[in-house]
C-alpha positions in Angstrom: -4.2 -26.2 0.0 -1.3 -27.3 -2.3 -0.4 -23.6 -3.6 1.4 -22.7 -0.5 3.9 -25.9 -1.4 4.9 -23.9 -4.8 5.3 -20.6 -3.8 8.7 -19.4 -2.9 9.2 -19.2 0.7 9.1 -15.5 2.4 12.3 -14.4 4.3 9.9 -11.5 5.5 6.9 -13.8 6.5 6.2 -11.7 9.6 6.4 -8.0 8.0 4.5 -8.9 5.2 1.5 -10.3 7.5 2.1 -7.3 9.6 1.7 -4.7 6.4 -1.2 -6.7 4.6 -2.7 -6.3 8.6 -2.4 -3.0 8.6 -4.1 -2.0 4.7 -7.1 -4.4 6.0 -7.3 -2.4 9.5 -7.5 0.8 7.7 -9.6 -0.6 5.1 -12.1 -1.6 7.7 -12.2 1.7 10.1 -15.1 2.6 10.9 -14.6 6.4 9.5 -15.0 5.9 6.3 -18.6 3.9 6.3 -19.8 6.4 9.1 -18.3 9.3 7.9 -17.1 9.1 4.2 -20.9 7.3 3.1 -18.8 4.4 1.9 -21.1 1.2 2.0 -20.6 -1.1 4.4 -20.6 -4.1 2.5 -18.7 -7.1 1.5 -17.7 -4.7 -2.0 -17.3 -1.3 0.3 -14.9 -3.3 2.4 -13.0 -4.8 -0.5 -12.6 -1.3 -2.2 -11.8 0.3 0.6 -8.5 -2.5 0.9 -7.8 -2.1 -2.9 -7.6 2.1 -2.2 -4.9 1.2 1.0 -3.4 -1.8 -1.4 -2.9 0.5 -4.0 -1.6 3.2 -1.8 0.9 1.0 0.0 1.8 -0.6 -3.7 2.7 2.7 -5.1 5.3 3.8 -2.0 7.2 0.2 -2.1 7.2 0.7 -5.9 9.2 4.1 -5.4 12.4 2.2 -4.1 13.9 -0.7 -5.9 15.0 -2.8 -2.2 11.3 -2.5 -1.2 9.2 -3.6 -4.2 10.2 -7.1 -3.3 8.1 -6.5 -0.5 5.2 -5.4 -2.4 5.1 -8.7 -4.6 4.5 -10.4 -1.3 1.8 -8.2 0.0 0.0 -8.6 -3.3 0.5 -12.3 -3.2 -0.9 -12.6 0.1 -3.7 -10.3 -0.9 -4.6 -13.0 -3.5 -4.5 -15.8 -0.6 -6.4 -13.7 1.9 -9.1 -13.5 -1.0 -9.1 -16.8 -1.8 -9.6 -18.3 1.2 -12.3 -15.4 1.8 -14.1 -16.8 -1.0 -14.1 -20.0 0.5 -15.1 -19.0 4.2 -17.6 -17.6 2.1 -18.6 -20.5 0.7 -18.0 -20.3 -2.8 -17.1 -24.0 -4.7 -13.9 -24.9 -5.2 -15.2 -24.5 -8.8 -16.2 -20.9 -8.7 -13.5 -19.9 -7.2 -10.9 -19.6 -9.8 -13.5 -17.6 -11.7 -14.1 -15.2 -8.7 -10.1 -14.5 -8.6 -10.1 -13.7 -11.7 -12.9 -11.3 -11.2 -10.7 -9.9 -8.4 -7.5 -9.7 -10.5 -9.6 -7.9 -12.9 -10.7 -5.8 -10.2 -7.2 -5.0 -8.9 -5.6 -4.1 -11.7 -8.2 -2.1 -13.2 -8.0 -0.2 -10.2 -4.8 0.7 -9.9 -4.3 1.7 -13.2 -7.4 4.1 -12.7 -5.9 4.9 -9.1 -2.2 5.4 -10.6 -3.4 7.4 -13.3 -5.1 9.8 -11.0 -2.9 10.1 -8.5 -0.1 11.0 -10.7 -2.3 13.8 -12.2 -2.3 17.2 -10.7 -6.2 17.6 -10.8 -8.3 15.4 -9.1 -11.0 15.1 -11.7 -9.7 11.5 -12.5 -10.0 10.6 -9.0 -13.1 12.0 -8.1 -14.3 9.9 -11.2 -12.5 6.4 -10.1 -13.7 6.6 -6.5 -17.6 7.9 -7.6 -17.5 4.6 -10.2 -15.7 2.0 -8.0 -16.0 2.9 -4.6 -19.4 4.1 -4.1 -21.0 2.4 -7.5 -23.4 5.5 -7.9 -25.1 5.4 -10.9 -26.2 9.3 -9.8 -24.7 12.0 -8.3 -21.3 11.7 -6.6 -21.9 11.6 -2.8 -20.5 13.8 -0.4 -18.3 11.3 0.9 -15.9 11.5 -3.0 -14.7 14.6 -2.5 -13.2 13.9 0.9 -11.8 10.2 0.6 -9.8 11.8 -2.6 -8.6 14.2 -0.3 -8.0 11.8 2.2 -6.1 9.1 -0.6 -3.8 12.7 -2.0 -3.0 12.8 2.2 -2.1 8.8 2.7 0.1 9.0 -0.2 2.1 12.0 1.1 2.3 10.3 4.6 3.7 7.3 3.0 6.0 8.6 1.3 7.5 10.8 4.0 8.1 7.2 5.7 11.1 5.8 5.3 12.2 2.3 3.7 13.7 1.2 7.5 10.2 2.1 9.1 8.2 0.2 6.5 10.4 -2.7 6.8 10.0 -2.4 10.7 6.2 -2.6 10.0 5.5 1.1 10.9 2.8 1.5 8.4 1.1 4.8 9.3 -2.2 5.7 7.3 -3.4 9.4 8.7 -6.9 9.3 10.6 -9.5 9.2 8.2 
């Protein structure tokens, strides 16, 4: 559409594609709906990318030459969405509103996600994956306890990657 003609132009086109690829491959393997209980559904798959986003957002954020490259991966988050929602075939009226919902959604989830994965217990992350993730109005399922162990694990494999790696596109998420 005409957004692309206002947005700066990317010097790292090609490694953002490649790291925005990779948080949607992991979001999408087929572990965490067979073995975690995670739906596997148009929402389940779209939590499942904010959890990755967020964990990739958080490393970049952790040194000041790669937080550029976060910006982009979020911005191209919000196209890949977009144009979702249109494959999808929501109106081009609707769709500003359904952004927004996602923007909403985003940020809401981070914060929760920051928060929790800053504390040492993982009471607040048990919590933000039962309410978001899974949507259970009951009983957490099974599946909580170990996708909080597995997001704890992601985060300590990102970080031991270093800033040349990620800007090589060696994005490495451990087996779920």
């Amino acid at each position: 559409m005409i957004l692309p003609l206002f947005r700066r132009a990317s010097r790292n086109g090609d490694t953002i594609s490649a790291l925005y690829g990779a948080i949607v491959a992991q979001g999408r393997s087929p572990a965490f709906y067979r073995d975690y209980s995670v739906a596997d559904t148009v929402d389940g798959r779209f939590e499942l990318v904010l959890v990755h986003l967020t964990l990739v957002l958080r490393r970049l954020a952790r040194e000041e030459a790669l937080r550029p490259l976060g910006q982009e991966i979020f911005d191209l988050f919000c196209t890949d969405m977009d144009r979702n929602l249109r494959e999808m075939g929501i109106s081009d009226l609707k769709v500003p509103k359904e952004m927004e919902r996602i923007g909403t959604a985003f940020y809401g989830r981070k914060a929760a996600y920051d928060a929790a994965l800053d504390a040492s217990a993982d009471s607040g992350l048990l919590e933000a994956l039962h309410r978001n993730v899974y949507a259970s109005p009951s009983e957490p399922p099974p599946g909580v306890p170990r996708l909080a162990a597995y997001m704890r694990e992601a985060e300590r494999s990102l970080e031991r990657q270093d800033a040349q790696a990620l800007l090589r596109c060696e994005l490495r998420f451990p087996e779920p």
